[in-house]
Chimera marker file (.cmm) of the C-alpha trace (Angstrom):
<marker_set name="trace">
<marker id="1" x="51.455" y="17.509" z="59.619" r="1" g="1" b="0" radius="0.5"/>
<marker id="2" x="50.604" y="18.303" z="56.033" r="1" g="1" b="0" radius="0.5"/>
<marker id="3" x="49.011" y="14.879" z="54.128" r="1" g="1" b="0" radius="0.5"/>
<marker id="4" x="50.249" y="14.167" z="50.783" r="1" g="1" b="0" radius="0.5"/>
<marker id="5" x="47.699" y="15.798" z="47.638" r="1" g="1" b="0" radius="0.5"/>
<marker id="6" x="45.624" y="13.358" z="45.632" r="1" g="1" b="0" radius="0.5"/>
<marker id="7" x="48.452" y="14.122" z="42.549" r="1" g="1" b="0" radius="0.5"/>
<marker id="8" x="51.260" y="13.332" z="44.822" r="1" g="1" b="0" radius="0.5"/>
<marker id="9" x="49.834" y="10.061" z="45.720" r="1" g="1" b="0" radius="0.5"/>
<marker id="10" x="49.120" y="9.511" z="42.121" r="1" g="1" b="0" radius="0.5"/>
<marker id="11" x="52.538" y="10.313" z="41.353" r="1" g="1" b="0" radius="0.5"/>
<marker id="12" x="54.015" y="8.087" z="43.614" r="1" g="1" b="0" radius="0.5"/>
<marker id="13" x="51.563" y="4.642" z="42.563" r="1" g="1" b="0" radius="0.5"/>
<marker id="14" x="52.632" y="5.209" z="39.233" r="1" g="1" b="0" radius="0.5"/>
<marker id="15" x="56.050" y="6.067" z="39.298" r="1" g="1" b="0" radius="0.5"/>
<marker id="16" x="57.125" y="3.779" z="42.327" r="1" g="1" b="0" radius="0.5"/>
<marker id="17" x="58.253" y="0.339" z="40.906" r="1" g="1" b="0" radius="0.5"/>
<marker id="18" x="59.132" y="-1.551" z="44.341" r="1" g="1" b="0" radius="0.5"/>
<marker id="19" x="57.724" y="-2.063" z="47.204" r="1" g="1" b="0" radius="0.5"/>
<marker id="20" x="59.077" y="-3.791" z="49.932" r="1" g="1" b="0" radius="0.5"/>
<marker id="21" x="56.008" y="-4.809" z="52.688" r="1" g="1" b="0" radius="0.5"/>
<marker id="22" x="57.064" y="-4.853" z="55.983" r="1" g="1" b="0" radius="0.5"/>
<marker id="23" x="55.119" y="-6.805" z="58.328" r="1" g="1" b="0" radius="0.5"/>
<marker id="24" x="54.148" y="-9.329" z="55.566" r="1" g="1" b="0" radius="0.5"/>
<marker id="25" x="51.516" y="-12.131" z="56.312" r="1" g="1" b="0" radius="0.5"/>
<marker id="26" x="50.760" y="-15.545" z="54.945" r="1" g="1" b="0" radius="0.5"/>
<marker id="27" x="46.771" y="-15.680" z="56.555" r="1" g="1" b="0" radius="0.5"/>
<marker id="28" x="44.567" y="-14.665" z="53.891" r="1" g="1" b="0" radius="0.5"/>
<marker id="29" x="42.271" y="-12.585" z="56.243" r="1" g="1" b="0" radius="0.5"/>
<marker id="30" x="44.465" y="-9.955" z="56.967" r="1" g="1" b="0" radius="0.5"/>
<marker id="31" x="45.936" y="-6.856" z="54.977" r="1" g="1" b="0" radius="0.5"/>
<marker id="32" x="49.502" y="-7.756" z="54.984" r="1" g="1" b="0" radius="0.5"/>
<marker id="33" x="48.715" y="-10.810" z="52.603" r="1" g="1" b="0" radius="0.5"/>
<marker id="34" x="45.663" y="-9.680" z="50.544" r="1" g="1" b="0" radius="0.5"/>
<marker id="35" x="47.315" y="-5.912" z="49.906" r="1" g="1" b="0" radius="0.5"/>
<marker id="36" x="51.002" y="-7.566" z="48.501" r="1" g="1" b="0" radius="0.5"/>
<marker id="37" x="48.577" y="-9.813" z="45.829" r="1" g="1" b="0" radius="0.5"/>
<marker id="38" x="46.818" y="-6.479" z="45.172" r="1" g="1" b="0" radius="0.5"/>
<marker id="39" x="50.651" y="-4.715" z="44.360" r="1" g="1" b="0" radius="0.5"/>
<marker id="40" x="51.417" y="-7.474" z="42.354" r="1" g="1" b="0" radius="0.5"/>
<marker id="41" x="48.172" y="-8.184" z="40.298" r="1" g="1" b="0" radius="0.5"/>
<marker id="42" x="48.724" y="-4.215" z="39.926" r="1" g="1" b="0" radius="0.5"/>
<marker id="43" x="52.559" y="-4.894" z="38.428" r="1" g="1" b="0" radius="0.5"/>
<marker id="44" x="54.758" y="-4.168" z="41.252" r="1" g="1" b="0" radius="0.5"/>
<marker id="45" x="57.856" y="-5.932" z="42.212" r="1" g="1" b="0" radius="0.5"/>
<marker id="46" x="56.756" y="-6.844" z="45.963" r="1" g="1" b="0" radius="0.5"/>
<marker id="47" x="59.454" y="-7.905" z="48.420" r="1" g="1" b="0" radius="0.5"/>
<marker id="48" x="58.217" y="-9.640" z="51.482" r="1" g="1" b="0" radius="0.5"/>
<marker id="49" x="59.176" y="-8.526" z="55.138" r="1" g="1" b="0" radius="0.5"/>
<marker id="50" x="58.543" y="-10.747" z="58.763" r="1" g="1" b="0" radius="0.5"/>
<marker id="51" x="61.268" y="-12.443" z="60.538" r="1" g="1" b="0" radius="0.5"/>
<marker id="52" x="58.798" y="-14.785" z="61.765" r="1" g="1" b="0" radius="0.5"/>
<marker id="53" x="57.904" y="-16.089" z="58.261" r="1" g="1" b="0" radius="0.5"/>
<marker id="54" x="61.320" y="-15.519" z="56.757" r="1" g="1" b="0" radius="0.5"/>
<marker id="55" x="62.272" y="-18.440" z="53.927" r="1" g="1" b="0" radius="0.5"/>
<marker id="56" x="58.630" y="-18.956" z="53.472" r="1" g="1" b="0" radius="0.5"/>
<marker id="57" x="56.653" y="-18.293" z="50.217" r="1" g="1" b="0" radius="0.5"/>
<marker id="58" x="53.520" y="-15.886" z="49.994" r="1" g="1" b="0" radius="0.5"/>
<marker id="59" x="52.371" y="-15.348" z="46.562" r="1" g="1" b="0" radius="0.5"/>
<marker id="60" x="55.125" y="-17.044" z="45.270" r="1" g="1" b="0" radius="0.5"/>
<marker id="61" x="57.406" y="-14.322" z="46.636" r="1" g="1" b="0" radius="0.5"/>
<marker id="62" x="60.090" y="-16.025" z="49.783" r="1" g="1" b="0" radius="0.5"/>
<marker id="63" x="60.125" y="-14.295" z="52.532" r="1" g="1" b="0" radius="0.5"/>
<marker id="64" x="63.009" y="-12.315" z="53.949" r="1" g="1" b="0" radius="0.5"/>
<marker id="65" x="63.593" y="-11.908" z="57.587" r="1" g="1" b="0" radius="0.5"/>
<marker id="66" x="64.851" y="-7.762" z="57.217" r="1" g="1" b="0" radius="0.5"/>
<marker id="67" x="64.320" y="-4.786" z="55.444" r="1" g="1" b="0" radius="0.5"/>
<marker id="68" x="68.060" y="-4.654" z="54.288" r="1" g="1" b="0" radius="0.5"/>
<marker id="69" x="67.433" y="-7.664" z="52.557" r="1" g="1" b="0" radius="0.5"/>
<marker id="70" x="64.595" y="-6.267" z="50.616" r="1" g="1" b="0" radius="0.5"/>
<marker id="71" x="66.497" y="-3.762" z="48.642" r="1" g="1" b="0" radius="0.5"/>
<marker id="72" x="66.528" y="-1.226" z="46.617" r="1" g="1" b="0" radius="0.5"/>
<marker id="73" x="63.540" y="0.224" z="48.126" r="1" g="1" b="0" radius="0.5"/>
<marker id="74" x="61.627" y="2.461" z="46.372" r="1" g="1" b="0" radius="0.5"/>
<marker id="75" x="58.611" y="2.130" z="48.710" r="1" g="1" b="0" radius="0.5"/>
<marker id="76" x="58.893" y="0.639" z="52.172" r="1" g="1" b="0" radius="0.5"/>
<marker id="77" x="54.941" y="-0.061" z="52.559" r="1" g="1" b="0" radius="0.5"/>
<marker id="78" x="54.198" y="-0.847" z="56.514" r="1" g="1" b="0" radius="0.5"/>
<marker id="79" x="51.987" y="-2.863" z="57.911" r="1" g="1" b="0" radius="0.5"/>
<marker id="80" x="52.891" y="-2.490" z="62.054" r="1" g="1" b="0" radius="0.5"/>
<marker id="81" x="51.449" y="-0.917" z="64.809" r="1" g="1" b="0" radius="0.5"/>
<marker id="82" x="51.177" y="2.473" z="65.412" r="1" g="1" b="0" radius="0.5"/>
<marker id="83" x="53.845" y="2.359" z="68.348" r="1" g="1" b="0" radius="0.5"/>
<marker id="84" x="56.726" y="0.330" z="66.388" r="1" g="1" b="0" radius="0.5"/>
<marker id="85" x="55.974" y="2.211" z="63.107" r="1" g="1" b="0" radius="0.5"/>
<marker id="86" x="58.871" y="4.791" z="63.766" r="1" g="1" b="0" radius="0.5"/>
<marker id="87" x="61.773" y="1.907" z="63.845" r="1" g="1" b="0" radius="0.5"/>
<marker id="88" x="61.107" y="0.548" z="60.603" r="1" g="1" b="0" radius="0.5"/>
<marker id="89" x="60.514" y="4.472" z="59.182" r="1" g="1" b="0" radius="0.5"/>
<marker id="90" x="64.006" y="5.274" z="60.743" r="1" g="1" b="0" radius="0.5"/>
<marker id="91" x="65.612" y="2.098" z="59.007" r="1" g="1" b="0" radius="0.5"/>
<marker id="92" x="64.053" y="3.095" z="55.125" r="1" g="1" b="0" radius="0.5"/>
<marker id="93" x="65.826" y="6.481" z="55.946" r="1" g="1" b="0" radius="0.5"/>
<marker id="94" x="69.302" y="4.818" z="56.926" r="1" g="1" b="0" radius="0.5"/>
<marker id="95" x="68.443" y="2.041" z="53.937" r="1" g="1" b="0" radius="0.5"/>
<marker id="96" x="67.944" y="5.361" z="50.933" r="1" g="1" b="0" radius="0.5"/>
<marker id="97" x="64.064" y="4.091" z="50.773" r="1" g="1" b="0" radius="0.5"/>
<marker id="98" x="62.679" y="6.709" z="48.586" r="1" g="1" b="0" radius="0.5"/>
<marker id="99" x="59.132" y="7.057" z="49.839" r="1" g="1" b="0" radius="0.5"/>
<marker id="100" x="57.127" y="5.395" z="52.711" r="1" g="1" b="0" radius="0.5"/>
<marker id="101" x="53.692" y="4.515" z="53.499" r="1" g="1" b="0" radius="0.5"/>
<marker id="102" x="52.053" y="3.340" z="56.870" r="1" g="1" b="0" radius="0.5"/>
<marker id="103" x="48.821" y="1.284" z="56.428" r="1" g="1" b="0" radius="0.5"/>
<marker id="104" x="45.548" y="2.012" z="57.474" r="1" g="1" b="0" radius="0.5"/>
<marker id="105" x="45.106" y="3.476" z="61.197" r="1" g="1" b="0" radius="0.5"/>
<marker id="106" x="49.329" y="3.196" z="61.237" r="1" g="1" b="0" radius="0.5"/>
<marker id="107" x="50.048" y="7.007" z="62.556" r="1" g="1" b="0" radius="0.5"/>
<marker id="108" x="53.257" y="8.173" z="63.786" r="1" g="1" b="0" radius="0.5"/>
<marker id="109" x="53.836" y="11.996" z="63.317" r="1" g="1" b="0" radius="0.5"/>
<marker id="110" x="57.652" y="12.068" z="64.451" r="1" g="1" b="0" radius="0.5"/>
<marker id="111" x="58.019" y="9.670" z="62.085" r="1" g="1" b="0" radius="0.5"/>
<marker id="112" x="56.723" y="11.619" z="59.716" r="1" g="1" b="0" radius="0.5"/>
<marker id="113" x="58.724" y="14.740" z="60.237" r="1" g="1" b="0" radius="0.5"/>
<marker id="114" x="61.757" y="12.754" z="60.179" r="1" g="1" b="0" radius="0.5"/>
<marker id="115" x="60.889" y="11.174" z="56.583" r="1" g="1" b="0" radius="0.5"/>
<marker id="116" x="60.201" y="13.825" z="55.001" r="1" g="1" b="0" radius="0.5"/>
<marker id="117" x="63.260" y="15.792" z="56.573" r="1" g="1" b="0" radius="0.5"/>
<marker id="118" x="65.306" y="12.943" z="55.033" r="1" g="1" b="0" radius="0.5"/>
<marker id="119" x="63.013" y="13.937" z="51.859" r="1" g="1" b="0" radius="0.5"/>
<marker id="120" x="61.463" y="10.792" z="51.678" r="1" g="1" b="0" radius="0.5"/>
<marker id="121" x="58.138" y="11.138" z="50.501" r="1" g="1" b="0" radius="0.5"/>
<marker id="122" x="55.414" y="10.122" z="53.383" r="1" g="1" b="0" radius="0.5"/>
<marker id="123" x="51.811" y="8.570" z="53.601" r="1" g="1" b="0" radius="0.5"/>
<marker id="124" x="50.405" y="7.351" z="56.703" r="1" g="1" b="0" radius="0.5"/>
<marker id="125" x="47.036" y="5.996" z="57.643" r="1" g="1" b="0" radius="0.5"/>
<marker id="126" x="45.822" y="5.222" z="54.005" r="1" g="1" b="0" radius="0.5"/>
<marker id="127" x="45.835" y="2.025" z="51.713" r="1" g="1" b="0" radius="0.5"/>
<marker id="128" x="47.111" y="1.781" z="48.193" r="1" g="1" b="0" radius="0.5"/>
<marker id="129" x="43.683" y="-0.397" z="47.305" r="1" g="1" b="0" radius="0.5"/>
<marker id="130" x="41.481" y="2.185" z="48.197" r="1" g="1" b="0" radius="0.5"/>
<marker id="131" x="43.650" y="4.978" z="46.890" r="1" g="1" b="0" radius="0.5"/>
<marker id="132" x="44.135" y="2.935" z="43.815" r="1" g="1" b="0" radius="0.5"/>
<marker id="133" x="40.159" y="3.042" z="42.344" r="1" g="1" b="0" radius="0.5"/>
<marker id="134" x="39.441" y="6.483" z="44.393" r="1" g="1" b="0" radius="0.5"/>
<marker id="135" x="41.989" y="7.940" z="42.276" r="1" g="1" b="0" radius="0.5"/>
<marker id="136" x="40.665" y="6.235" z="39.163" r="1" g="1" b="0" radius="0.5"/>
<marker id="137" x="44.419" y="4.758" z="38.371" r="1" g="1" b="0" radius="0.5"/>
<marker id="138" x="45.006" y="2.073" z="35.347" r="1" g="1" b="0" radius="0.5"/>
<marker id="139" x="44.676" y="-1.996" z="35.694" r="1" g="1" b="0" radius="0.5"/>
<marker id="140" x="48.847" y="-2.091" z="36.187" r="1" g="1" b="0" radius="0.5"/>
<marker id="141" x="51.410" y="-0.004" z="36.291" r="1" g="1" b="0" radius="0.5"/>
<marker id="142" x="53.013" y="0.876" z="33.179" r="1" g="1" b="0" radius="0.5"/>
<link id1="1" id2="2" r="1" g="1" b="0" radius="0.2"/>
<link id1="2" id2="3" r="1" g="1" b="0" radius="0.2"/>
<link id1="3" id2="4" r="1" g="1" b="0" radius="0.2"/>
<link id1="4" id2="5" r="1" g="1" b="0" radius="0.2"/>
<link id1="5" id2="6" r="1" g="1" b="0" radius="0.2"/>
<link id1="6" id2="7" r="1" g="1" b="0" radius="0.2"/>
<link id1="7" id2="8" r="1" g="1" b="0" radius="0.2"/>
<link id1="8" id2="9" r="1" g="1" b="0" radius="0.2"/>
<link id1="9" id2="10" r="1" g="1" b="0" radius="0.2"/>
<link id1="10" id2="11" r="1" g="1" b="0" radius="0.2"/>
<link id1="11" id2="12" r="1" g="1" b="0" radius="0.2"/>
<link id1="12" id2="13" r="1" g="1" b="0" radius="0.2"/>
<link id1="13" id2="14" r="1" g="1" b="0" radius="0.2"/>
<link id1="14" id2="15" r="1" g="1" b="0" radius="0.2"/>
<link id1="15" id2="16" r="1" g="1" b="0" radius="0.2"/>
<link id1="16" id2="17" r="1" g="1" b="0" radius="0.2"/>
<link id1="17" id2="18" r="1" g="1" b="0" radius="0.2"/>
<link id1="18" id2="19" r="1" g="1" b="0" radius="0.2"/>
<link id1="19" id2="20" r="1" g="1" b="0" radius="0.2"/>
<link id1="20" id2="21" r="1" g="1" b="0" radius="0.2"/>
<link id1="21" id2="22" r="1" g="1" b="0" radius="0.2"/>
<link id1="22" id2="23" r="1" g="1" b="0" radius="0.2"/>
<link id1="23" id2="24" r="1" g="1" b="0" radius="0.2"/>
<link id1="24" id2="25" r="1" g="1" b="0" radius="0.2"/>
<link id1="25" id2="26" r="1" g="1" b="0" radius="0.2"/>
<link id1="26" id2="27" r="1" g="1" b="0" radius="0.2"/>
<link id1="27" id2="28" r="1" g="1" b="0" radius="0.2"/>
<link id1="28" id2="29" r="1" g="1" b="0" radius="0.2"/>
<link id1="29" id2="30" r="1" g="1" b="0" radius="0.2"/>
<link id1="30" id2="31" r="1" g="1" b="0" radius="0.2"/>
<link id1="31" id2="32" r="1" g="1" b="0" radius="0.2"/>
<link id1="32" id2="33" r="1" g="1" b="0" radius="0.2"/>
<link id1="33" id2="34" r="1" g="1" b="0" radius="0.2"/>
<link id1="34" id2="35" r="1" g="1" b="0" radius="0.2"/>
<link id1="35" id2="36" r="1" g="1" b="0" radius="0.2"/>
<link id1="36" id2="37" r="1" g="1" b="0" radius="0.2"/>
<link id1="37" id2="38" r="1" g="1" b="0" radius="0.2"/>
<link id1="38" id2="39" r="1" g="1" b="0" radius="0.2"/>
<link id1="39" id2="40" r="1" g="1" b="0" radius="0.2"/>
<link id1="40" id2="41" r="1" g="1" b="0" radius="0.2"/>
<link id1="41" id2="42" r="1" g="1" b="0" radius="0.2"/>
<link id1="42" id2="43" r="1" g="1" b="0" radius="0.2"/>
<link id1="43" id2="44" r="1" g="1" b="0" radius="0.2"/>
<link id1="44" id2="45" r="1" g="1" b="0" radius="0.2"/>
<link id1="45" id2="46" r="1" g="1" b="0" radius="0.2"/>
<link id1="46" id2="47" r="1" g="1" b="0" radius="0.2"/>
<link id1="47" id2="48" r="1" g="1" b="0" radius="0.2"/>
<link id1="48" id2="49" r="1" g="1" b="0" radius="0.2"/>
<link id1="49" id2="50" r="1" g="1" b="0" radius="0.2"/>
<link id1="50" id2="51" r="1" g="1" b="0" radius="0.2"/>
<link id1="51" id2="52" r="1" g="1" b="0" radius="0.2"/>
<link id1="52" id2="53" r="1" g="1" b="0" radius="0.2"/>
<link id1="53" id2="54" r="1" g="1" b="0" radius="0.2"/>
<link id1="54" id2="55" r="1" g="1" b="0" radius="0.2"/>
<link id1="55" id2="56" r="1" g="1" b="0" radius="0.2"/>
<link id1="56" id2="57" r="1" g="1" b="0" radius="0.2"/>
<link id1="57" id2="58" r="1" g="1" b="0" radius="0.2"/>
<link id1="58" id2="59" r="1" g="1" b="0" radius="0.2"/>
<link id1="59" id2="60" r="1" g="1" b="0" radius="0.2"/>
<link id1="60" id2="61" r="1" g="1" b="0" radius="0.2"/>
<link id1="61" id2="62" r="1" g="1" b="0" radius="0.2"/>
<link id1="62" id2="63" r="1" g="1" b="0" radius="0.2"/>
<link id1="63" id2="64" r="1" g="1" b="0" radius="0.2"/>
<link id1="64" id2="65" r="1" g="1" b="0" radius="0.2"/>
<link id1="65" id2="66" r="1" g="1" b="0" radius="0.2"/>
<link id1="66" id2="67" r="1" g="1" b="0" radius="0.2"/>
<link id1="67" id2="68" r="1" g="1" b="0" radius="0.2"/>
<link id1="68" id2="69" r="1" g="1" b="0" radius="0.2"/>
<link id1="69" id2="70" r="1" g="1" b="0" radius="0.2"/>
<link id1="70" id2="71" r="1" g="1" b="0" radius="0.2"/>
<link id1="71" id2="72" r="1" g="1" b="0" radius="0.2"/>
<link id1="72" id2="73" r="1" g="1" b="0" radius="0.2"/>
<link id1="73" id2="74" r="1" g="1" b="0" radius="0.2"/>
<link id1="74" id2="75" r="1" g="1" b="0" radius="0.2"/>
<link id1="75" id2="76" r="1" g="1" b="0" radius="0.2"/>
<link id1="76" id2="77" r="1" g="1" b="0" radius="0.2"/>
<link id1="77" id2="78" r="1" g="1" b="0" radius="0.2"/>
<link id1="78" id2="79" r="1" g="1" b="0" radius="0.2"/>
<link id1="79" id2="80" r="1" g="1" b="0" radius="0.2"/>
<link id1="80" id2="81" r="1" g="1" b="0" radius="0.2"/>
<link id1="81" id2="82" r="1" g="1" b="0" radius="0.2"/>
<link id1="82" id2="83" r="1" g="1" b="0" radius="0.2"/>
<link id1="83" id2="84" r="1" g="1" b="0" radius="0.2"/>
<link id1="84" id2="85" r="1" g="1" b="0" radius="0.2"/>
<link id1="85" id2="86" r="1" g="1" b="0" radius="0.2"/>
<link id1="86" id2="87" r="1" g="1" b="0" radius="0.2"/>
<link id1="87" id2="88" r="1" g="1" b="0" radius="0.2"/>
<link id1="88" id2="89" r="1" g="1" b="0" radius="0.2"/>
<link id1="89" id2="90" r="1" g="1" b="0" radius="0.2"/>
<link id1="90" id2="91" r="1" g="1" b="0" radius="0.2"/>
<link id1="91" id2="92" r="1" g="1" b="0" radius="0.2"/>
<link id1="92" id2="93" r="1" g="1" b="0" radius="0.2"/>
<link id1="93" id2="94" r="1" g="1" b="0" radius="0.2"/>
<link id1="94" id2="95" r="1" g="1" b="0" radius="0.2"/>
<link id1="95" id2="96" r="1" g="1" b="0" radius="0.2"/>
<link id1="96" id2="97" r="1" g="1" b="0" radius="0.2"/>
<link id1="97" id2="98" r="1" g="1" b="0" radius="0.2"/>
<link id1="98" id2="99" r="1" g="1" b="0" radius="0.2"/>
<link id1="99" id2="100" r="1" g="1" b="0" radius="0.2"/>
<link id1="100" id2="101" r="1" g="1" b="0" radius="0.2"/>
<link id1="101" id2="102" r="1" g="1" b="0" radius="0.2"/>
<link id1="102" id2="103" r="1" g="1" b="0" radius="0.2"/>
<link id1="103" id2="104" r="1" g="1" b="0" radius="0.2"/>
<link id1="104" id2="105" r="1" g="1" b="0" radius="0.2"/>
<link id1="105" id2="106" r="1" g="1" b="0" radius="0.2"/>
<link id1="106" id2="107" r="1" g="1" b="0" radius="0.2"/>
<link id1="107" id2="108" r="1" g="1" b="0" radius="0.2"/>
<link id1="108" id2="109" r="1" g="1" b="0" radius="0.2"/>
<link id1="109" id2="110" r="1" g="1" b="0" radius="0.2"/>
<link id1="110" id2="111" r="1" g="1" b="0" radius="0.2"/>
<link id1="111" id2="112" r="1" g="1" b="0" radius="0.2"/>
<link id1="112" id2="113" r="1" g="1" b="0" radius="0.2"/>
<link id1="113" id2="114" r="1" g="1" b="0" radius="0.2"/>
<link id1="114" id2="115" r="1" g="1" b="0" radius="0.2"/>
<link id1="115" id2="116" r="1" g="1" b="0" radius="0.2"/>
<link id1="116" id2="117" r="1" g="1" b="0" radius="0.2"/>
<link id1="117" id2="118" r="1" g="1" b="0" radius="0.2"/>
<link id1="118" id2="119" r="1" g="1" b="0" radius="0.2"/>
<link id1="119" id2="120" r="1" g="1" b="0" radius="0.2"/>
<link id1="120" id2="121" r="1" g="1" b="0" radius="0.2"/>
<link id1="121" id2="122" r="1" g="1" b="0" radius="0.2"/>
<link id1="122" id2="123" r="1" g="1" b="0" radius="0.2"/>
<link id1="123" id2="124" r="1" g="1" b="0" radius="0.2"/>
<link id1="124" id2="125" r="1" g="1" b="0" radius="0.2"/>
<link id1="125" id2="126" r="1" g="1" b="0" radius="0.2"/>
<link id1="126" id2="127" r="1" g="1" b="0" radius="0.2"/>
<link id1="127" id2="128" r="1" g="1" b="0" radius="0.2"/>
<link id1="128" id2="129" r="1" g="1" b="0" radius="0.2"/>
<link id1="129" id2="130" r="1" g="1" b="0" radius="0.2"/>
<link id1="130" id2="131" r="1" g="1" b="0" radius="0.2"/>
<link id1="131" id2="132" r="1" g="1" b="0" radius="0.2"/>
<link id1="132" id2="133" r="1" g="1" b="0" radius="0.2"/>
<link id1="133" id2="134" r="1" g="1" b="0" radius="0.2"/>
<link id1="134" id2="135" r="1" g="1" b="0" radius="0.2"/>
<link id1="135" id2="136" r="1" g="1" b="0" radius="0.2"/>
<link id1="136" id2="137" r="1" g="1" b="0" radius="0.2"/>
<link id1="137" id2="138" r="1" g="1" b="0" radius="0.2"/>
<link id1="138" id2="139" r="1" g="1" b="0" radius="0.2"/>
<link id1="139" id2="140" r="1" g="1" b="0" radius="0.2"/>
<link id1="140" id2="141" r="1" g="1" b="0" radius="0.2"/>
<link id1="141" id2="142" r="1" g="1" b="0" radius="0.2"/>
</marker_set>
């Protein structure tokens, strides 16, 4: 499968506007809280995604409990294992998500061939905060 080019992941930092992050987490330690501050420090509107911590606030965001409650989607951003990646890729394609991105060792190829058949736009195994100073983007989002 063909990775995305340094200017298409540009592109899509600084033209996506929301991001909906699935697998969302409320302890500090662990990507799925500290990379949803680092959207919105960055100016992103960030839904929250985990039925287990729905109606709960995270960086003064509530919770929701689905990814159809997160809508629009511009960018479904997921933070899941490898194995159960697929399910939520499938549900941004039935939900008109316009790109996706799997997290950091997140890898599902199928996936991928069925996102971008769907012409979503697709990054897996990579993390907006890295990407974000490698590719030398601005403070925020314009």
């Amino acid at each position: 499968m063909e990775a995305m080019t340094d200017a298409e992941i540009r592109d899509l930092l600084l033209t996506t506007r929301r991001i909906a992050v699935v697998g969302a987490s409320d302890k500090p330690d662990r990507a799925g809280c500290y990379i949803p501050a680092f959207l919105l420090q960055h100016g992103y509107d960030v839904a929250l995604v985990n039925p287990m911590l729905a109606g709960r606030e995270i960086h003064g965001r509530t919770v929701v409990a689905s990814l159809a409650e997160a809508g629009p989607l511009d960018l479904v951003d997921v933070f899941r294992r490898s194995d159960q990646a697929g399910q939520v890729v499938d549900e941004a394609i039935q939900l008109g998500a316009r790109s996706v991105w799997l997290q950091l060792g997140v890898v599902d190829d199928a996936a991928a061939t069925r996102a971008r058949t769907a012409g979503l736009r697709y990054v897996q195994d990579r993390c907006p905060a890295i990407e974000w100073p490698r590719l030398g983007l601005p403070a925020r989002i314009a």
